[in-house]
C-alpha positions as CSV (number, residue, x, y, z in Angstrom):
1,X,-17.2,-15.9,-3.2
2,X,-18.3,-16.9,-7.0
3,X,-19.9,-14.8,-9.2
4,X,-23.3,-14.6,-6.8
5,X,-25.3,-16.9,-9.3
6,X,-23.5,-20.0,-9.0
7,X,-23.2,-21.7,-5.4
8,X,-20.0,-22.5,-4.1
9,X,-18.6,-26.0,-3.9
10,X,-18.6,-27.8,-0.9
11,X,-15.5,-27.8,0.7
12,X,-14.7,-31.0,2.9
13,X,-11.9,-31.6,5.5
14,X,-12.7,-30.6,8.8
15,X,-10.8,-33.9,10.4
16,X,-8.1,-32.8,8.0
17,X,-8.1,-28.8,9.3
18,X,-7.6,-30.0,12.7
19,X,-4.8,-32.5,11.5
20,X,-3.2,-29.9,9.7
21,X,-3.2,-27.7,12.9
22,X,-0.8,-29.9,14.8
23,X,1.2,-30.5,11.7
24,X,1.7,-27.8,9.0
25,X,1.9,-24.9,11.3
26,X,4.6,-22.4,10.8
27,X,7.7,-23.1,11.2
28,X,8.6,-20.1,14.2
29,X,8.2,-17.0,14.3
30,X,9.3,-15.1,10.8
31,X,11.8,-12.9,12.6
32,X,14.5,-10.7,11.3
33,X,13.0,-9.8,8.1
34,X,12.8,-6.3,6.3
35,X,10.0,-4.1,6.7
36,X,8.2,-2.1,4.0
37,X,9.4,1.3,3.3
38,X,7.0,3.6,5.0
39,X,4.8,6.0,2.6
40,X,1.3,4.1,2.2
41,X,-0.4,1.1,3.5
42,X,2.0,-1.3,4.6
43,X,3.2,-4.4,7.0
44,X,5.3,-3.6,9.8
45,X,6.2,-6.3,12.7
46,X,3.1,-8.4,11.3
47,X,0.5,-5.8,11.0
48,X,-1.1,-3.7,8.8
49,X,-0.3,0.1,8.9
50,X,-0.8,3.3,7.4
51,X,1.8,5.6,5.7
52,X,1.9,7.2,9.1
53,X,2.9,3.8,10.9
54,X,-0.5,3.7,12.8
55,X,-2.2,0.4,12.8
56,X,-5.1,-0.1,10.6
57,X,-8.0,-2.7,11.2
58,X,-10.3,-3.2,8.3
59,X,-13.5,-3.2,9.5
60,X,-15.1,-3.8,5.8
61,X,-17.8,-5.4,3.5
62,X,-17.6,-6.5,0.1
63,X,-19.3,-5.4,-2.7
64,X,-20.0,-6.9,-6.1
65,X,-19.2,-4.2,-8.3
66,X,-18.0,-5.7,-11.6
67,X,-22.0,-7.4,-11.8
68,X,-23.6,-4.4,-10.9
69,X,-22.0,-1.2,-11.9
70,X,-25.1,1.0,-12.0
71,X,-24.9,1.0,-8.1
72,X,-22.9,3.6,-8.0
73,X,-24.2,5.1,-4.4
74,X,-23.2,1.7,-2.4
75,X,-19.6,2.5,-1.0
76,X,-21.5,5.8,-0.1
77,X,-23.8,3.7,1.8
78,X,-21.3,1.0,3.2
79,X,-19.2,4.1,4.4
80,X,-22.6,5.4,5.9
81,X,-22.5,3.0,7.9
82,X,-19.2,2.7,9.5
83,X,-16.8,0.6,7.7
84,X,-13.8,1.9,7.6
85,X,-13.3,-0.6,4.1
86,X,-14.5,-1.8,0.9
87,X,-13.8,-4.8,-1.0
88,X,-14.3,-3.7,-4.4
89,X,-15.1,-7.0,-7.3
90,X,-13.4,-6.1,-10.3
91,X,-13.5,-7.9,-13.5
92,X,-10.0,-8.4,-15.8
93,X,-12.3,-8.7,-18.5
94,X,-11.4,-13.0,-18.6
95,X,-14.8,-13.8,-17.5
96,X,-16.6,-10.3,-17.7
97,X,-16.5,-7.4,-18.7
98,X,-13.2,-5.6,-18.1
99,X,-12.9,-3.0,-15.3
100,X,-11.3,0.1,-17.3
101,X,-8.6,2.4,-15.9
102,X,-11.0,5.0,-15.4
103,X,-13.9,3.2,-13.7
104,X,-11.1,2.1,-11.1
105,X,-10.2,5.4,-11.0
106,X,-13.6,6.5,-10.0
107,X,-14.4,3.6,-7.8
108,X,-11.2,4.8,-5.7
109,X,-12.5,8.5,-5.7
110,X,-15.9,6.8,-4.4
111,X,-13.9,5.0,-1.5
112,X,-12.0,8.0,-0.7
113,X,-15.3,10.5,-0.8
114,X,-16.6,8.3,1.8
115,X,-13.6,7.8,3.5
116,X,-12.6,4.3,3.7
117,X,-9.9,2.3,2.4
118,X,-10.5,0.4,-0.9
119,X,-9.2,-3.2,-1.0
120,X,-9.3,-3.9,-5.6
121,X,-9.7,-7.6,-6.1
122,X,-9.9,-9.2,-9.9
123,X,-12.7,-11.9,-9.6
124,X,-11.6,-14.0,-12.6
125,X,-9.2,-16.1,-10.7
126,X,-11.9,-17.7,-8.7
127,X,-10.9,-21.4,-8.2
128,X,-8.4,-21.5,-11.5
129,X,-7.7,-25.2,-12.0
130,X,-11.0,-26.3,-10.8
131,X,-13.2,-24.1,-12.6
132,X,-12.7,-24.3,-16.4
133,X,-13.6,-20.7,-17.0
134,X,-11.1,-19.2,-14.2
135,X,-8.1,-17.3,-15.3
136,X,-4.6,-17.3,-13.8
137,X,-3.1,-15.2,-11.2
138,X,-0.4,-14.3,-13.7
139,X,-3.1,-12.8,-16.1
140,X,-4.3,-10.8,-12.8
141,X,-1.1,-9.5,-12.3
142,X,-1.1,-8.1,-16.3
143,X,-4.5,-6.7,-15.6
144,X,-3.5,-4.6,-12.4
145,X,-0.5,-3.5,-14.8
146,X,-2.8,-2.4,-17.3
147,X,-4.5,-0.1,-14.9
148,X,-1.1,0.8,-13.2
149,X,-2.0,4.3,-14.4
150,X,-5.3,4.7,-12.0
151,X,-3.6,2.9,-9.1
152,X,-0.1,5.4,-8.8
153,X,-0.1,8.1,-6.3
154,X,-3.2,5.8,-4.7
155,X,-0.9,4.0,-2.2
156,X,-2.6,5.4,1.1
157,X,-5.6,4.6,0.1
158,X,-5.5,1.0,-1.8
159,X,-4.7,-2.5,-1.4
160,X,-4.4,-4.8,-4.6
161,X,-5.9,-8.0,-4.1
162,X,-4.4,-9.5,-6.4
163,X,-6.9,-11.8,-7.3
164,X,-10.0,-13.9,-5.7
165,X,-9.9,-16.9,-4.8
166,X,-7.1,-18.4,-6.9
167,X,-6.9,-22.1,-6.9
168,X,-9.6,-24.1,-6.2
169,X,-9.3,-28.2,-4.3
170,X,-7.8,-30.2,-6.9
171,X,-4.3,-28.0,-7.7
172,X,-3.4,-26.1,-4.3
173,X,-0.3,-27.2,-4.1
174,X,0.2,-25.0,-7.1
175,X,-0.8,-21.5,-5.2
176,X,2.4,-21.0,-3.4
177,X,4.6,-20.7,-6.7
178,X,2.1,-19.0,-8.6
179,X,1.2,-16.2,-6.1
180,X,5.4,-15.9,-5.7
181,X,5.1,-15.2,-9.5
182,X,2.3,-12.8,-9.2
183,X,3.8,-10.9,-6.9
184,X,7.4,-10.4,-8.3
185,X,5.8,-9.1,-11.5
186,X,4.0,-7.0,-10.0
187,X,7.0,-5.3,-8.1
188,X,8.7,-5.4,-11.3
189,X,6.3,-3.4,-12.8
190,X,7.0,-0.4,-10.4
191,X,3.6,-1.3,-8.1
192,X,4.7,-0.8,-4.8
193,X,0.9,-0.9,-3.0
194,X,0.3,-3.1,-0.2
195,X,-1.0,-6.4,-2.0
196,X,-3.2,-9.3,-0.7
197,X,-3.4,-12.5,-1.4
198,X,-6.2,-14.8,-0.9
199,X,-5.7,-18.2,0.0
200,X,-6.7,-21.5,-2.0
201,X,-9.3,-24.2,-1.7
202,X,-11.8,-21.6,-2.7
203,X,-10.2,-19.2,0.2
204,X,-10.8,-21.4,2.5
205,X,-7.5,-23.3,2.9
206,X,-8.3,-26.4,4.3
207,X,-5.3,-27.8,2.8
208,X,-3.1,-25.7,4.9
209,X,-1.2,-24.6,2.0
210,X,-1.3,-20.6,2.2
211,X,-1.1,-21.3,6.0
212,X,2.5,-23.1,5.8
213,X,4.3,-21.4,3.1
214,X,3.4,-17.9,4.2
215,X,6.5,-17.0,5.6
216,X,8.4,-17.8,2.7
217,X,5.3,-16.1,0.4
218,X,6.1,-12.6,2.5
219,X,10.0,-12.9,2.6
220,X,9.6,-13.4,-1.8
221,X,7.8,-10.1,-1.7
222,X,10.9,-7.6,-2.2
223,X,8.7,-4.9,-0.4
224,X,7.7,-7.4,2.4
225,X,4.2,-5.6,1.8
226,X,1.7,-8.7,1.1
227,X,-1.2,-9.2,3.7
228,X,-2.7,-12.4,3.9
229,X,-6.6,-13.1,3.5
230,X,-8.4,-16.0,4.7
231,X,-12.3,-16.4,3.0
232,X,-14.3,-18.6,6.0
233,X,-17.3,-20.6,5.1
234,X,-18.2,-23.6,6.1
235,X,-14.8,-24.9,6.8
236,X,-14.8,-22.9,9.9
237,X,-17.7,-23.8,12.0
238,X,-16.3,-23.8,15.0
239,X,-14.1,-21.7,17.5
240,X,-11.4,-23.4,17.5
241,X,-10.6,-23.5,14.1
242,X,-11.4,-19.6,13.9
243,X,-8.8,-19.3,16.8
244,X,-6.4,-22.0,15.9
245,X,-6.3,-20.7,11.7
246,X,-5.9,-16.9,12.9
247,X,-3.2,-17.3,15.7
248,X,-1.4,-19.4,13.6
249,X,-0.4,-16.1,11.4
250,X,-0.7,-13.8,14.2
251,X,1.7,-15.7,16.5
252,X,4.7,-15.8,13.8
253,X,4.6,-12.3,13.2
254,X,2.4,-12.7,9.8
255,X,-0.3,-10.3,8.5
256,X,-3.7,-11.7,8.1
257,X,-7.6,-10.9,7.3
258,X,-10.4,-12.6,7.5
259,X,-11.6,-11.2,3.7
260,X,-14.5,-12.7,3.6
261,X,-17.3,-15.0,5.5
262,X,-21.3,-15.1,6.5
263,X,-23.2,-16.0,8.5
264,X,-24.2,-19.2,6.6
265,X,-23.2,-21.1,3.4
266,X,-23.9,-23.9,1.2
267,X,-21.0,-25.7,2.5
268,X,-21.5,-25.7,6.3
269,X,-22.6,-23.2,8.8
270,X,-19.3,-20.7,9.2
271,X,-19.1,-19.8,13.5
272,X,-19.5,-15.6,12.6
273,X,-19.3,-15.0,16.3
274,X,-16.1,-16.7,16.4
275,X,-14.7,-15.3,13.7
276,X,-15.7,-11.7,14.8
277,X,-14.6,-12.0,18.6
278,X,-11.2,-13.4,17.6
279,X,-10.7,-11.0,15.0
280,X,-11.1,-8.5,17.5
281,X,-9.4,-9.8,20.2
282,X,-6.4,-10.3,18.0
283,X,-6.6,-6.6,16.1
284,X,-7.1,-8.8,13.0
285,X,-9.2,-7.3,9.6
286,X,-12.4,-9.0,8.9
287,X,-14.5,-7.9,5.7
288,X,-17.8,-9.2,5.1
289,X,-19.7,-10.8,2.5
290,X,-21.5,-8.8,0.9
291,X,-23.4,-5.9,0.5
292,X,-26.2,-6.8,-2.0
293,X,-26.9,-8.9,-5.2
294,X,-26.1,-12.6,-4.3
295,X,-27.7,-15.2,-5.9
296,X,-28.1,-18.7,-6.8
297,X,-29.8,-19.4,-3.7
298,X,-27.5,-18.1,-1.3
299,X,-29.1,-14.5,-1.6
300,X,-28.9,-14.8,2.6
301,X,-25.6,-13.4,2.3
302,X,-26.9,-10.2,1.2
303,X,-26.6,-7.5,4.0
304,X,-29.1,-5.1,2.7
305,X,-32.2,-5.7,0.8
306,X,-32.0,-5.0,-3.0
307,X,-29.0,-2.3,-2.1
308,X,-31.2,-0.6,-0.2
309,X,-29.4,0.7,3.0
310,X,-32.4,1.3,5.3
311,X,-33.4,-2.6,5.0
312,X,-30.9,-4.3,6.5
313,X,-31.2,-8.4,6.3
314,X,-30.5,-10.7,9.6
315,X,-26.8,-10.9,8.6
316,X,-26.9,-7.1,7.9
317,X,-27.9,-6.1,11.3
318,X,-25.9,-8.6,13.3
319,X,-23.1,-8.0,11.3
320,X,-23.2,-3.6,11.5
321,X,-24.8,-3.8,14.7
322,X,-24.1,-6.8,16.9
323,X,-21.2,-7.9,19.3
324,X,-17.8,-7.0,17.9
325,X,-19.3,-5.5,14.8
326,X,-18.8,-2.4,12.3
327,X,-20.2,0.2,14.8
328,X,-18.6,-1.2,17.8
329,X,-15.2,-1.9,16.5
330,X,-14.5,-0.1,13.5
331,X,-12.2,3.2,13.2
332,X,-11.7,5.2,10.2
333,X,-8.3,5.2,8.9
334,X,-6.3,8.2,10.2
335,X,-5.2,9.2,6.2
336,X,-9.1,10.5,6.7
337,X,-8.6,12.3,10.0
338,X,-9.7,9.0,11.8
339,X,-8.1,6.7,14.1
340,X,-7.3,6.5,18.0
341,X,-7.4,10.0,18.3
342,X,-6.6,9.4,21.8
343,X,-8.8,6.6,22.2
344,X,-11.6,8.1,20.7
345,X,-12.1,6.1,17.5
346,X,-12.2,9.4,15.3
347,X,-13.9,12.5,15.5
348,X,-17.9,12.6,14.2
349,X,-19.0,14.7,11.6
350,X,-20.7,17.4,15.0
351,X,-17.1,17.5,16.3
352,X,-18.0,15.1,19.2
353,X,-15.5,11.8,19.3
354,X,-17.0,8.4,18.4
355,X,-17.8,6.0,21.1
356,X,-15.5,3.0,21.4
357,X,-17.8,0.7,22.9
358,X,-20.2,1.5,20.1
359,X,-23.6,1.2,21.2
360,X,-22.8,0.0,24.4
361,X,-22.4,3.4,25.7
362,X,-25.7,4.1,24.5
363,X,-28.5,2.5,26.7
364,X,-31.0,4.8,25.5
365,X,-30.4,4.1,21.4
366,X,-30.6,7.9,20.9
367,X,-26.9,8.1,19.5
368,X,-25.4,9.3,22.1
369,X,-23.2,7.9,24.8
370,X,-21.1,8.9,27.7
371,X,-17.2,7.9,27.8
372,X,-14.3,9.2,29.6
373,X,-16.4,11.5,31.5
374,X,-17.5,13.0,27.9
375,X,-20.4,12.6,25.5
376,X,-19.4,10.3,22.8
377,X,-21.4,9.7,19.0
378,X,-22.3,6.0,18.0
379,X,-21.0,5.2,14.4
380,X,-23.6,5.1,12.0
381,X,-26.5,6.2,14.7
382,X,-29.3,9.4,14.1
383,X,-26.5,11.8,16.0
384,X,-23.8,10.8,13.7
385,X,-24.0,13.5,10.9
């Protein structure tokens, strides 16, 4: 997303997308390569792991830091409600104010206080080429050096994002290069965190250009460690682009997120459902936009009321508590004493295990449901505390 008082662009091409699925798919599955070393969030055989190699699924929502930093309580709150991520908006300081080392140090002791996994993303880069005012994914990659200090010793608990957004729809065919570049100083520099990279066209890729020259993106990174992230708007209003744009990574062995989307947009009317079953049904990350403070007229976005956690909006509640949502599918990463847990989802706060099913075991709404011939907490409910 933009800074939430401008309105995104509209993106065209949906004749294009499904041109572009026949004919810039990948080229095979990207077998054969090296894996990153173990310690930390990384990739292994095309997913994403922790330190300890078990498989991580963000579950997450974004929220708009860098414009609001008096909200200090909201990863608190997003955590309170079962995310198991946060997709934090930083600022290099290109088009606001700067993000210092010690407010990212704090921001990752808020994420690790409420125990989810903090995805860092520099904002500036939105649309660079398109938008006058965006700055270069080679000046992200000398801002996340700058703050190299806060991020060390961090590894389990952070993904760099290198930066939103990066090329808007007039000079994608630059991205592939540039993001290459990013990434190669950024090793250079001694940052071996799992990094993600957000595709062009305003993150929406209808060009297909993140989508074909991922393999050869991952196999530049010298720690095979980059996870891919997909924004979907209004480009993907339909199933079949959800499935087609997702399996396309998935089937050739390629790490992928869905790092943002809504429920609506300016540009079209994204397929949420879609996007939330097949992230599911693939073990794929989704993170959602965002918590609170959009603007510009697409304040719809907004998940919560004026950051206010007990007034969840119609995305909020469909989005936490609907079908293949946060309390149904998320887990807390095991670096936090979550996980399967054998097939329990983690362990609640009153020592019972989470339900898996979520609500679903619960057809009473009092918290508490029965699984496995045991009583079971749903995430986020009265019980769990």
């Amino acid at each position: 997303m933009r800074k939430p008082r401008s309105t995104l662009v509209a993106t065209a091409g949906m004749a294009f997308v499904a041109v572009l699925g026949l004919l810039l798919s990948l080229a095979g599955p990207f077998a054969g390569r090296a894996e990153a070393a173990a310690g930390g969030i990384h990739v292994s055989n095309g997913r994403v792991v922790e330190g300890n190699g078990n498989a991580f699924v963000m579950r997450g929502v974004n929220h708009a830091y860098t414009w609001y930093p008096d909200r200090t309580g909201s990863i608190a709150d997003i955590a309170a409600k079962g995310a198991n991520t946060v997709r934090v908006v930083l600022s290099s300081g290109g088009r606001w104010t700067k993000t210092s080392p010690s407010e990212v140090s704090a921001l990752i002791g808020q994420c690790k206080a409420g125990k989810v996994i903090c995805v860092l993303e520099v904002h500036d880069t939105t649309g660079y080429g398109e938008d006058g005012a965006a700055t270069s994914l080679d000046q992200a990659a000398d801002y996340w050096i700058s703050v190299k200090g806060a991020l060390e010793g961090q590894e389990d608990y952070v993904v760099v994002n290198i930066g939103n957004e990066p090329f808007g729809n007039t000079n994608h065919t630059a991205w592939t290069d540039a993001t290459k570049s990013a990434i190669a100083k950024l090793r250079g520099a001694g940052l071996d965190h799992a990094l993600m990279v957000d595709a062009p066209n305003w993150g929406q890729d209808w060009s297909g250009t993140m989508r074909s020259n991922a393999a050869s993106v991952f196999a530049a990174d010298p720690d095979r460690n980059t996870v891919f992230s997909v924004h979907m708007y209004g480009v993907y209003d339909t199933a079949a682009e959800v499935r087609d744009y997702l399996n396309a990574f998935v089937g050739n062995g390629l790490p992928i997120v869905v790092g943002e989307f809504g429920d609506q947009h300016s540009d079209g009317n994204p397929d949420e459902d879609a996007i939330m079953a097949t992230a599911q049904s693939l073990g794929v990350g989704y993170i959602g936009w965002s918590w609170s403070g959009n603007g510009g007229g697409v304040e719809y976005l907004d998940m919560v009321n004026g950051f206010d956690p007990n007034s969840l909006t119609s995305w909020g509640n469909r989005f936490f508590n609907g079908s293949n949502g946060i309390v149904a599918t998320s887990k807390r990463a095991t670096v936090y004493g979550g996980g399967d847990d054998g097939g329990t989802g983690g362990t609640a706060p009153n020592g019972y295990p989470y339900c898996v099913n979520g609500s679903a075991s619960d057809p009473d709404g009092d918290g508490w449901g029965w699984e496995n011939s045991r009583s079971c907490v749903v995430r986020g409910s009265a019980a769990d505390g």
